[in-house]
N, C-alpha and C positions, 0 to 999 in steps of 0.2 A: 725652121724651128718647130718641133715637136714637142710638149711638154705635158706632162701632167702634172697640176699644182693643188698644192691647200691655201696657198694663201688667193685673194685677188689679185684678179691681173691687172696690169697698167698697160691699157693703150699707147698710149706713150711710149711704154721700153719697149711695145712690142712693134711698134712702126720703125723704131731707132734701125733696125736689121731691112730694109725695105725700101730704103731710101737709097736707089740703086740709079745708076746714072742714065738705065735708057726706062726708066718707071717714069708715067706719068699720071699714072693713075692707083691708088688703094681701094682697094671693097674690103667693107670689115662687115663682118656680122656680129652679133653680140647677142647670145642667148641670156637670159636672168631666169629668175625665180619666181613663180608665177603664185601670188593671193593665193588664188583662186583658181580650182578645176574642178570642172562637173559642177559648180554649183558649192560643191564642198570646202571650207577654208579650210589652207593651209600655212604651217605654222615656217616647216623649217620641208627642209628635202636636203637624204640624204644618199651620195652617191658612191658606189662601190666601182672596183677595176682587177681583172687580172691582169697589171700594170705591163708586163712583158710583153702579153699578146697586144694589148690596147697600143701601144708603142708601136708596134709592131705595122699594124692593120694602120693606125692614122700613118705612117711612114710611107705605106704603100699607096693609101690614097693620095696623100702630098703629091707623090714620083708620078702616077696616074695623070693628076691634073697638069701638073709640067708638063708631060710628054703631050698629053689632050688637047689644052687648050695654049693661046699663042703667051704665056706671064711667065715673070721674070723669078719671082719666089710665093710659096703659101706658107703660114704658119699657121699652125693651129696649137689651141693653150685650152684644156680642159680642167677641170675642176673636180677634183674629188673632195667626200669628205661630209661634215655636216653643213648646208649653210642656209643662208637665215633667206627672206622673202627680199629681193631686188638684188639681192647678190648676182654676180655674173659667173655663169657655169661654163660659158664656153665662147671663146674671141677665136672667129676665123680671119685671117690677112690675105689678100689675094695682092702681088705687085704684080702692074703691064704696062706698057706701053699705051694700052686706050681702055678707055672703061667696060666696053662692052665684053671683051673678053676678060675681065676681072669681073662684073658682075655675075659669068657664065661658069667660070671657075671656080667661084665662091657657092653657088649654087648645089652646082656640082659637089663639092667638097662637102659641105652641110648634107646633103642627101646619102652619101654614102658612109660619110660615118655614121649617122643613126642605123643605116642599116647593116653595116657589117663592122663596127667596134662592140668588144663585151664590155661592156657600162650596165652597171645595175642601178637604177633610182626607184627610192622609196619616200613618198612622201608621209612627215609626218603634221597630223591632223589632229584636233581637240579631241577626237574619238579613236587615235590612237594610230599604227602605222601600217601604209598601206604600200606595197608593190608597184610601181607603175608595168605596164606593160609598154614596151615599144614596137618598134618595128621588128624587133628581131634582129638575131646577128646571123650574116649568112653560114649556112652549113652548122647550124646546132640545131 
């Protein structure tokens, strides 16, 4: 499962698809919406996508980690859109059979989409809105 959503996501529905009969293990990550960075508060953060390619690129790392590492399915559910401080931006799933390769796939997974999904986040602040900068998307 690949998703990009506005609303939040439920853990819950997104285990429901996971629950696979040689899984015995889940790794979830769960990004939120951070106060505070740099010292600077933050109000809200707001995140942009060229939806097509972003699909696209999460799809491929999905297929990546399957093929990579020894688990049964990954989902990943990102967030666009405006959202507020403790909102969750982004739920990775990793199913296996033993935990270490789901904590390794999960890892995985997390690392390459920051650095090769277009995702724009801009956080807005009392002093008004600011760019973040990431890691970059490969090849722009």
């Amino acid at each position: 499962m690949i998703k990009l959503i506005r609303e939040e996501p439920s853990i819950d529905e997104a285990l429901q698809g996971l629950r696979l009969r040689r899984v015995g293990a889940v790794s979830i990550f769960v990004g939120i919406v951070r106060g505070e960075t740099g010292g600077r508060v933050v109000e809200a953060l707001e995140i942009e996508a060229y939806d097509e390619m972003a699909l696209r690129e999460m799809e491929r790392i999905r297929v990546e980690a399957l093929k990579r590492f020894k688990v049964e399915e990954v989902a990943i559910l990102h967030r666009v859109g405006r959202l507020k401080v403790g909102e969750i931006i982004l739920i990775i799933l990793v199913a296996a059979a033993h935990r270490d390769e789901a904590f390794k796939a999960c890892r995985y997974v997390l690392e390459e989409l920051k650095r090769r999904v277009p995702l724009w986040k801009r956080e807005i602040t009392p002093m008004g809105a600011t760019w973040v900068e990431g890691e970059g998307v490969e090849g722009c």
